[in-house]
Every structure is written in C-alpha cells, then in structure tokens.
MDTraj code that builds the backbone (N, CA, C; nanometers):
import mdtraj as md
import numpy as np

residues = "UNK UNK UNK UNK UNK UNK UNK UNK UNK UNK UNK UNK UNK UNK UNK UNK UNK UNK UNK UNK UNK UNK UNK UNK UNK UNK UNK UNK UNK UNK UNK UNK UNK UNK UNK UNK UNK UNK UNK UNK UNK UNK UNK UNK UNK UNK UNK UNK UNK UNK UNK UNK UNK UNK UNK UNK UNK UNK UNK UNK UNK UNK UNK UNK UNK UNK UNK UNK UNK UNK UNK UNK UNK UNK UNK UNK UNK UNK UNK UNK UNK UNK UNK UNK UNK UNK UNK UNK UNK UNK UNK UNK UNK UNK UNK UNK UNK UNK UNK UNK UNK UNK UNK UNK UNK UNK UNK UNK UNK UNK UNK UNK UNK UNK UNK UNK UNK UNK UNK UNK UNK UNK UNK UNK UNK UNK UNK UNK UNK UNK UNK UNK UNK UNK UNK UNK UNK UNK UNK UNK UNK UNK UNK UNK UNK UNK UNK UNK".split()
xyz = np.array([
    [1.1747, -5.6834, 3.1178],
    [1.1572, -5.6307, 2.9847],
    [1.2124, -5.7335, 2.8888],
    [1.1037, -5.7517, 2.7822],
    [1.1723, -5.8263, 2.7135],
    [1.2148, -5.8275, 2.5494],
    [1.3256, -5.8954, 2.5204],
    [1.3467, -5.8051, 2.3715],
    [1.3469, -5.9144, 2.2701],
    [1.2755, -5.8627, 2.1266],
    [1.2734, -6.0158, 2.0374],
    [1.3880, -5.9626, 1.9249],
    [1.4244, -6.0728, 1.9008],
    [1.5002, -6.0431, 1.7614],
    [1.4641, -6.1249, 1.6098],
    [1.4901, -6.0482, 1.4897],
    [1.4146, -6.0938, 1.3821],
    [1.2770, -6.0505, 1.4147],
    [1.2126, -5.9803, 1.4945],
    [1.0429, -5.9679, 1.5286],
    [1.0390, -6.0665, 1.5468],
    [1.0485, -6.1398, 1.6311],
    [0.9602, -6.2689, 1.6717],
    [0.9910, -6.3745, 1.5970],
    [0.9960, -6.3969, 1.5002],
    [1.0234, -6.5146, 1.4019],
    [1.1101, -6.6272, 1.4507],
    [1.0996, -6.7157, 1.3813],
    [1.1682, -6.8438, 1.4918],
    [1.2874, -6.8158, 1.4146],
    [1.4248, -6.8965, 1.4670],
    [1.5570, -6.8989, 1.3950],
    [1.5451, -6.9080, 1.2507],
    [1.4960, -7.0590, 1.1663],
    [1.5139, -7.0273, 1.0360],
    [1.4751, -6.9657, 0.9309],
    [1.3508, -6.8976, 1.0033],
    [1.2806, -6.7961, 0.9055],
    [1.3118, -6.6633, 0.9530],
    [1.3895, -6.6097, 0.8424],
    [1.3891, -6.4489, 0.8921],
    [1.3008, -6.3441, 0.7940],
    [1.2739, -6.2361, 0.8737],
    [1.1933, -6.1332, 0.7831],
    [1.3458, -5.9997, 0.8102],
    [1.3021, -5.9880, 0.6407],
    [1.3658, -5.8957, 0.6460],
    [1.3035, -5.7526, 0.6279],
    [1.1441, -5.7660, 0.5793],
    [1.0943, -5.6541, 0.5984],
    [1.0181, -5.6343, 0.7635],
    [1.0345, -5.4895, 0.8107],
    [0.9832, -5.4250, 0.9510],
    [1.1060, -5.5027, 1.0605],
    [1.2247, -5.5591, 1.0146],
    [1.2902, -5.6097, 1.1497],
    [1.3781, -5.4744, 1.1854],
    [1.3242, -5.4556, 1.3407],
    [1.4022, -5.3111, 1.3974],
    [1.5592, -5.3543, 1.4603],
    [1.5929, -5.2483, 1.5021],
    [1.7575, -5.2732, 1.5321],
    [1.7342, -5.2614, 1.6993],
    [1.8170, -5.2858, 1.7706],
    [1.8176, -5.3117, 1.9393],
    [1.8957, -5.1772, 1.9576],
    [1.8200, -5.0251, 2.0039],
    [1.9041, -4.9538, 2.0154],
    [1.8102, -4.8456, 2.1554],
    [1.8074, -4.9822, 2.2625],
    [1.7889, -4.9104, 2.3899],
    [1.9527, -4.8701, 2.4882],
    [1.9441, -4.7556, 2.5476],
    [2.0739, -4.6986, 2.5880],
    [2.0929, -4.7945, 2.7199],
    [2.2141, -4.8419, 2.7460],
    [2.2651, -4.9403, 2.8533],
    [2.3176, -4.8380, 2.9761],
    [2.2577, -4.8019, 3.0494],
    [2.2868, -4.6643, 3.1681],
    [2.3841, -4.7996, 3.3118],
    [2.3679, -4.8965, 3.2933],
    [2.4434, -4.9709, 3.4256],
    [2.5856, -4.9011, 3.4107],
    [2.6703, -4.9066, 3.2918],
    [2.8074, -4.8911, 3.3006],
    [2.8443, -4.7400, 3.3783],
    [2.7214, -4.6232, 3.3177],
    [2.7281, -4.4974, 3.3921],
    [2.6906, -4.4638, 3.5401],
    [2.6159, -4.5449, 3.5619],
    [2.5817, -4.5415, 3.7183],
    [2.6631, -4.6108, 3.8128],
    [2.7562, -4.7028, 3.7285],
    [2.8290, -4.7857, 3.7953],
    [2.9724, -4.6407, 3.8259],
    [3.0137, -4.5545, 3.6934],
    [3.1053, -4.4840, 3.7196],
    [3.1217, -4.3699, 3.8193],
    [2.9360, -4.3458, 3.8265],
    [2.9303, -4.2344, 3.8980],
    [2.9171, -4.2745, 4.0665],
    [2.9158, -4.3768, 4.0743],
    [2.9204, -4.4295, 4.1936],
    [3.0653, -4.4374, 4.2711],
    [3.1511, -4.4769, 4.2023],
    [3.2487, -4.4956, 4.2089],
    [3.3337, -4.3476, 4.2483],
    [3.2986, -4.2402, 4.0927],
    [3.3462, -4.0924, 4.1644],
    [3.2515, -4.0961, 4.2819],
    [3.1664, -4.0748, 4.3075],
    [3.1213, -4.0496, 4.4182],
    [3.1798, -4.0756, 4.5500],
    [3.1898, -4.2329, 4.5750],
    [3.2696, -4.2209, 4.6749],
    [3.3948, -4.1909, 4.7169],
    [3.4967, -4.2111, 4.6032],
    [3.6326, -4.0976, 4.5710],
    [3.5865, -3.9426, 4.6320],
    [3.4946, -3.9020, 4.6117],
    [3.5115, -3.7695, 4.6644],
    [3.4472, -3.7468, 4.7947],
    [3.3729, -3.8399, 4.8598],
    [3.3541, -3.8587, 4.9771],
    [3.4869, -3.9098, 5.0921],
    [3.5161, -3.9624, 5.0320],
    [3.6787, -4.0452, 5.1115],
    [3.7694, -3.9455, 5.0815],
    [3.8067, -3.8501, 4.9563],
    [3.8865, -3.7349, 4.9606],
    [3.8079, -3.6048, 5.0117],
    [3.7103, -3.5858, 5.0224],
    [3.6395, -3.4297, 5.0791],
    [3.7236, -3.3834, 5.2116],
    [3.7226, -3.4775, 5.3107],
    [3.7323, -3.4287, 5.4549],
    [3.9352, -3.4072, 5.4689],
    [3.9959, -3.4612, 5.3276],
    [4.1147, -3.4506, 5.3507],
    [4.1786, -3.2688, 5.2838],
    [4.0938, -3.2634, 5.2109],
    [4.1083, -3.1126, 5.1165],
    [4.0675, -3.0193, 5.2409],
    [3.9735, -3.0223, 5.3138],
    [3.9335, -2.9295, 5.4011],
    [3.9813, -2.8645, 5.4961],
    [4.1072, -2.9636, 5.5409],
    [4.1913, -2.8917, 5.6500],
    [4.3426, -2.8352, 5.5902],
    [4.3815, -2.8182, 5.6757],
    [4.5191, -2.7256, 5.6151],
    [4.6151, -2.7963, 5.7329],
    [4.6700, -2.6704, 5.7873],
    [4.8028, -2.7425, 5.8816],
    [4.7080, -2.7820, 6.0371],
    [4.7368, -2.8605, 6.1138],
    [4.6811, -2.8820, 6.2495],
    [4.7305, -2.7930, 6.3618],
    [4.6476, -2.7400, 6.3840],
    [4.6912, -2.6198, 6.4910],
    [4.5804, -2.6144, 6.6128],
    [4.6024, -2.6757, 6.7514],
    [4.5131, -2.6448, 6.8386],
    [4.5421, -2.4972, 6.9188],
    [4.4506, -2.3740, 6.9195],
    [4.4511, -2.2827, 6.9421],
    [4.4161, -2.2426, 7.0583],
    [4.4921, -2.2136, 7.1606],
    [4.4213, -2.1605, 7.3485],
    [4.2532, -2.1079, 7.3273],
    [4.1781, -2.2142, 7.4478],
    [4.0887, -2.1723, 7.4310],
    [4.0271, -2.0152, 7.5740],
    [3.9380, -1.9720, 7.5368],
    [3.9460, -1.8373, 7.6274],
    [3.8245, -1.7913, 7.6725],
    [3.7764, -1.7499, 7.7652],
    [3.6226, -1.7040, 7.8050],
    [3.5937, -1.6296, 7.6539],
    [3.6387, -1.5051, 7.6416],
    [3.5574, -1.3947, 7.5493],
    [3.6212, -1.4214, 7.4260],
    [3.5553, -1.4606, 7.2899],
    [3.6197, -1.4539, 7.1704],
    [3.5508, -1.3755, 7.0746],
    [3.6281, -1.2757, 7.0283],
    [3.5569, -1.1670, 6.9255],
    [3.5588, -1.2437, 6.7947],
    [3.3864, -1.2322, 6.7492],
    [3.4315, -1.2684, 6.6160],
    [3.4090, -1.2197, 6.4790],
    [3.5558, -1.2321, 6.4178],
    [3.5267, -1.1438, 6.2863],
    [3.5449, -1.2412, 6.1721],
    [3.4639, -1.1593, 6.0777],
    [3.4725, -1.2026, 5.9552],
    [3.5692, -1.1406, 5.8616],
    [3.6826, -1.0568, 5.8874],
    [3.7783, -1.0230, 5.7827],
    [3.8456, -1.0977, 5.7107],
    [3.8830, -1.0733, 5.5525],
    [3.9777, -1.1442, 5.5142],
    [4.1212, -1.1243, 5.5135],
    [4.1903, -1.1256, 5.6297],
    [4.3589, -1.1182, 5.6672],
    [4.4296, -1.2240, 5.6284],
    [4.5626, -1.2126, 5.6110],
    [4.7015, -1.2901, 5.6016],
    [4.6251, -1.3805, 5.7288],
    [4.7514, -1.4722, 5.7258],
    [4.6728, -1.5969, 5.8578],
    [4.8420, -1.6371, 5.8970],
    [4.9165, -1.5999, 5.9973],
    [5.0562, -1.6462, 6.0361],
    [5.0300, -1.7676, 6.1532],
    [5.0641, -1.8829, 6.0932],
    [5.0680, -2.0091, 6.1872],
    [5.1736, -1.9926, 6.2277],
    [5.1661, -2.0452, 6.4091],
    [5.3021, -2.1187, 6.4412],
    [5.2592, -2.2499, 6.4613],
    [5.3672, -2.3404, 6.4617],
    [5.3518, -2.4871, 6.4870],
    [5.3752, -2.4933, 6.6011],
    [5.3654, -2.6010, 6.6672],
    [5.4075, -2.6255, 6.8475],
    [5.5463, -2.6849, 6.7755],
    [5.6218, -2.7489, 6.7091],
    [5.7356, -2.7128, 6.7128],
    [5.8245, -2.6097, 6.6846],
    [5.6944, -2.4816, 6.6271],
    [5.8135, -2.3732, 6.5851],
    [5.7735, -2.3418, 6.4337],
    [5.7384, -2.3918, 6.3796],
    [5.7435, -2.3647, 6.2491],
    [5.6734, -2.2859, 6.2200],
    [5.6781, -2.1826, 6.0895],
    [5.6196, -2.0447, 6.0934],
    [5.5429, -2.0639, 5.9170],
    [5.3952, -2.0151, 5.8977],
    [5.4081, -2.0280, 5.7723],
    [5.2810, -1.8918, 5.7529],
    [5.3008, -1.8307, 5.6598],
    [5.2052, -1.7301, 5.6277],
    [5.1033, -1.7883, 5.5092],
    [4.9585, -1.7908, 5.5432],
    [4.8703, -1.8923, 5.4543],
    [4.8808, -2.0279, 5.3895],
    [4.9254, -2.0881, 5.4841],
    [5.0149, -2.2562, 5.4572],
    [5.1103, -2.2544, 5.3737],
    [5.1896, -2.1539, 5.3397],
    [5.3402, -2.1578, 5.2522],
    [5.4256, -2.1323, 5.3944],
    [5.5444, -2.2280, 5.3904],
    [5.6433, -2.1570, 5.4938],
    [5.6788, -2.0531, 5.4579],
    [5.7230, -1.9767, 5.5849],
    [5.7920, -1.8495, 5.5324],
    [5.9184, -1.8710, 5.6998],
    [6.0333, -1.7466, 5.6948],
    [6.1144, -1.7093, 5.7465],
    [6.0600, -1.6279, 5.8310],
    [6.0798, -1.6056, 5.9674],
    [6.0487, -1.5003, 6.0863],
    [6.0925, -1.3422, 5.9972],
    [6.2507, -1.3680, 5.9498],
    [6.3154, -1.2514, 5.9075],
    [6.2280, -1.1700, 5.7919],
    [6.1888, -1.2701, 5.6814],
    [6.1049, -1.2539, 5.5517],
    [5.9898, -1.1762, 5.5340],
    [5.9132, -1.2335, 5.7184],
    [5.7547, -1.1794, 5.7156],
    [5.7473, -1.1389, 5.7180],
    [5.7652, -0.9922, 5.7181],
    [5.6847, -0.8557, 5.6924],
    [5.7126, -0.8357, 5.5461],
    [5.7975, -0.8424, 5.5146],
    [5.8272, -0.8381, 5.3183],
    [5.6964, -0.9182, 5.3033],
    [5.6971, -1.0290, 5.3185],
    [5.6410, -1.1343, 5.2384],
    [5.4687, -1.0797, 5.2617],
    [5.4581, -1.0841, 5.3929],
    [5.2965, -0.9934, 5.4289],
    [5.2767, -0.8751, 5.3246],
    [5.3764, -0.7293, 5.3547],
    [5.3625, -0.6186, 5.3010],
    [5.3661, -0.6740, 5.1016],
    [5.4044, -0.7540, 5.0689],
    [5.4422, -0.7628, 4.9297],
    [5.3223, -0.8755, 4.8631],
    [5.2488, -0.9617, 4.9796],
    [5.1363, -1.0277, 4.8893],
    [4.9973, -0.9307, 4.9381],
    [4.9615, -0.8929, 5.0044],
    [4.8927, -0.8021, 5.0821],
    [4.8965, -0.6558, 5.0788],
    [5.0015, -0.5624, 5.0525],
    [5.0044, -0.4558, 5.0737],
    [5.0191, -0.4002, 5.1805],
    [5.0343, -0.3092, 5.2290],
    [5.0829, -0.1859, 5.3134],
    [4.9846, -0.1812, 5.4334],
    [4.9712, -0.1887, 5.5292],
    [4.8637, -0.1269, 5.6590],
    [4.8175, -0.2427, 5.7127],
    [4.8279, -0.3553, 5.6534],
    [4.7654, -0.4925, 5.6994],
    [4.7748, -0.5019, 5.8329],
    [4.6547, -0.6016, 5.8468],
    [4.6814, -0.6478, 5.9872],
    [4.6861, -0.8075, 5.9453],
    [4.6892, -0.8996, 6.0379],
    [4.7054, -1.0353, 5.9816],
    [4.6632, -1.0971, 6.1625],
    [4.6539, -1.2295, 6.1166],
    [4.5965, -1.3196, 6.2234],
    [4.7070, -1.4153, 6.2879],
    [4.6928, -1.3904, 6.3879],
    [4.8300, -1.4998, 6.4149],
    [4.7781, -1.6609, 6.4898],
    [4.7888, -1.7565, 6.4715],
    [4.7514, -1.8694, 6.5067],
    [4.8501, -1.9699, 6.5315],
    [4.8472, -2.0028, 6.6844],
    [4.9523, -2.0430, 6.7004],
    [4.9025, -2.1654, 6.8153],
    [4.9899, -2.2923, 6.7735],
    [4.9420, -2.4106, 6.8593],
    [4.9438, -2.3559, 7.0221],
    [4.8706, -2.4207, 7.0994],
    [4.8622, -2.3839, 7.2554],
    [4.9625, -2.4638, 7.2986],
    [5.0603, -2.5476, 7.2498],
    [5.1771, -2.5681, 7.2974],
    [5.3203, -2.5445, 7.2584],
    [5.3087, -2.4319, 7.2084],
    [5.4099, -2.3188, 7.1540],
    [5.4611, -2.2837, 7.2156],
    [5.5958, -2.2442, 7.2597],
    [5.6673, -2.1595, 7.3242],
    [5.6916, -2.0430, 7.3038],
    [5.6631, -1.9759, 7.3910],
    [5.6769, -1.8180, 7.3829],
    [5.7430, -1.7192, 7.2997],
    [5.8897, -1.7864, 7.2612],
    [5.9603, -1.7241, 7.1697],
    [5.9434, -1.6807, 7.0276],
    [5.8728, -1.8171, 6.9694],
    [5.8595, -1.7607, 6.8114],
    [5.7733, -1.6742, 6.8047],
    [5.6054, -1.7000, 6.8804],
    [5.5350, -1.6036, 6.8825],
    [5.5926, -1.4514, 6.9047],
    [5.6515, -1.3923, 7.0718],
    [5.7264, -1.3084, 7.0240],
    [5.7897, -1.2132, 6.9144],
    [5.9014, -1.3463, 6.8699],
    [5.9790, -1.2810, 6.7356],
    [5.9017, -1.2402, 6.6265],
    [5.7348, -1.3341, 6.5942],
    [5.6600, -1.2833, 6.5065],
    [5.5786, -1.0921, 6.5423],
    [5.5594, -1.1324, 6.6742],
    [5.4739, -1.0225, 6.6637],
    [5.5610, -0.9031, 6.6932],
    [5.6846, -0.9100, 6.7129],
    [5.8195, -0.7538, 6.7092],
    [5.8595, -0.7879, 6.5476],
    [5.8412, -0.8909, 6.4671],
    [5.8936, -0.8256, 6.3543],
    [5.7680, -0.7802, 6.2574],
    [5.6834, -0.8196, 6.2971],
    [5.5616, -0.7692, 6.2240],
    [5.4948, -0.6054, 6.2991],
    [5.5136, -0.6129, 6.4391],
    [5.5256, -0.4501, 6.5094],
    [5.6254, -0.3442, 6.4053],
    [5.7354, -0.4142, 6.3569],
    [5.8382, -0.3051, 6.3426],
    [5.7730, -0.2015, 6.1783],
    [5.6975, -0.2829, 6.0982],
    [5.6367, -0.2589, 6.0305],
    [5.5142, -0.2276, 6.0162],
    [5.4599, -0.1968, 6.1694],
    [5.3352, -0.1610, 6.1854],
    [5.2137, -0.2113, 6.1308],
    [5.2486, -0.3185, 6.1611],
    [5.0921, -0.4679, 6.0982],
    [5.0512, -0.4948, 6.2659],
    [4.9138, -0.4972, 6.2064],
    [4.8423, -0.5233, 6.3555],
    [4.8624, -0.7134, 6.3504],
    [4.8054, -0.7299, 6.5017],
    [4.8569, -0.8497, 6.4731],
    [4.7524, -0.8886, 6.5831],
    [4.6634, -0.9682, 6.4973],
    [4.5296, -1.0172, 6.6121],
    [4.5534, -1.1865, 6.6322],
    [4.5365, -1.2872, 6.7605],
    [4.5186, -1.3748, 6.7917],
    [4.4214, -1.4188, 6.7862],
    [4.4025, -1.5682, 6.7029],
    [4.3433, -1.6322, 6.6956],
    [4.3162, -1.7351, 6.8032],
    [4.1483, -1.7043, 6.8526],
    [4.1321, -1.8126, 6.9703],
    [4.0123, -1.8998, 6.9969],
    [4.0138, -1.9845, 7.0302],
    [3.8233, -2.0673, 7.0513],
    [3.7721, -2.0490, 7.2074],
    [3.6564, -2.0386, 7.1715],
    [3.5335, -2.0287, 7.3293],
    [3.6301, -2.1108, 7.3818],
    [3.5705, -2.1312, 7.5176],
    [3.6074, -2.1960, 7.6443],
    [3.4462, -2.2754, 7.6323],
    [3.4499, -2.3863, 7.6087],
    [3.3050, -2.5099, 7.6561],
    [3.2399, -2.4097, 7.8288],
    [3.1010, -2.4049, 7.8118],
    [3.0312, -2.4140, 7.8983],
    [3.0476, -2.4717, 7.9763],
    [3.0663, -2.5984, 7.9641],
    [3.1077, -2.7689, 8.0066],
    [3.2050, -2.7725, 8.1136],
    [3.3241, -2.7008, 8.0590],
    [3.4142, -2.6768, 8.1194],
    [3.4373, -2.6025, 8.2272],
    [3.3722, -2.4458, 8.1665],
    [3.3190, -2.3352, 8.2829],
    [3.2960, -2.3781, 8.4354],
    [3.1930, -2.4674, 8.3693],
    [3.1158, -2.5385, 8.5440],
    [3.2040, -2.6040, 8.5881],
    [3.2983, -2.6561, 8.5898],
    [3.3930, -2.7440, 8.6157],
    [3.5028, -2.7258, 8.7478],
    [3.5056, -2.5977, 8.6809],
    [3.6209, -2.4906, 8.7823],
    [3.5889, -2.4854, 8.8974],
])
top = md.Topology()
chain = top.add_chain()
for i, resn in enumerate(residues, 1):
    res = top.add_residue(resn, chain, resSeq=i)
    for name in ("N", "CA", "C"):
        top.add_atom(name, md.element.get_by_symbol(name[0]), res)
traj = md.Trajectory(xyz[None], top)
C-alpha cells in the first residue's frame, strides 16, 4: 500500500488546496499487545486451575456425585484444610457448621499416603456433630485390573 504526501506533488511545489491528512489506524502495536496477553494467560491458565496436590486411593467402584459440599483435605504430611484455607482438627466442625450450616455432609480427601490418624481424628470430630463424611476416590485403570 502506498501513501503520497502533498497529493503527489514533488517536494518544492506544494498544493495546498485538496491535500488530505494521513489518518489510516496503525493496528501492529494492538496485535502486538494482544499477543503478548495471550500468552501470559496461557503460561498462567494451568497454574490457577489446581489447588493443593493430593493423590487420592484409587478403587474398583467409584460413586459419582455432583454435590456441592465443604471439601476437607488431608496432606500426606498431615495437614488439614477445609476448601484450601487451613483449618485446626479441633476448629472443624465450628468452622464446617458456621460457613455451611447445620446437617452438612462434606468430602474428605486425603493423600493415599496419609496415615491413619489424622483421617481418623477428622472423621470422630466431624461424627460428633453429625456431618456425614464421604471419601473422595478415583477408578482403578482397566489397565491395571488386567494386571493382577
């Protein structure tokens, strides 16, 4: 594309009648920005998506629901958090019954290399208050099945 200035006229002659002004829109600088967010949110997407890392026992039969419950992680070192906020073993049923309300049930998810205990202590102090308390678990691979 090409653009004249003065209309055409050579350097020392200028017209000053019919000479237009240069006012096509320059889109490189915007495509250049949106490129740029773009890949910013490609390189940040997959980091927003996860939460805490928790590998969960996997099991022949897994029921699956779509409810929206509290979600109680344990960590494989122990650590306890109700919807990725820590919380206290002692706390959780307050903290359940008081963001949630009364009758809840909640999900418990807990690394497959957890020790027995915290789980436990979660599910007798959340029993004592009569919150159901369902485990979170993944299929068992086909793959695997045959294996055995």
């Amino acid at each position: 594309m090409a653009f004249s200035v003065n209309g055409g006229q050579l350097p020392g002659r200028r017209r000053f009648r019919g000479a237009t002004a240069l006012s096509d829109i320059n889109v490189v600088p915007l495509v250049d920005v949106v490129l740029v967010l773009l890949i910013i949110f490609m390189l940040t997407a997959h980091v927003m998506e996860f939460g805490l890392e928790v590998e969960v026992p996997k099991v022949r039969q897994v029921k699956d629901s779509a409810e929206a419950l509290p979600v109680v992680t344990i960590t494989k070192d122990g650590r306890l958090y109700l919807n990725d906020q820590p919380v206290n073993v002692n706390a959780l049923a307050d903290s359940v019954e008081k963001r949630f309300g009364k009758g809840q049930a909640v999900y418990l998810r807990a690394d497959k290399g957890t020790i027995y205990d915290p789980i436990a202590q979660v599910v007798s102090a959340l029993g004592e208050r009569k919150i159901e308390v369902r485990l979170v678990t993944q299929p068992l691979d086909e793959a695997q099945e045959s294996r055995r």
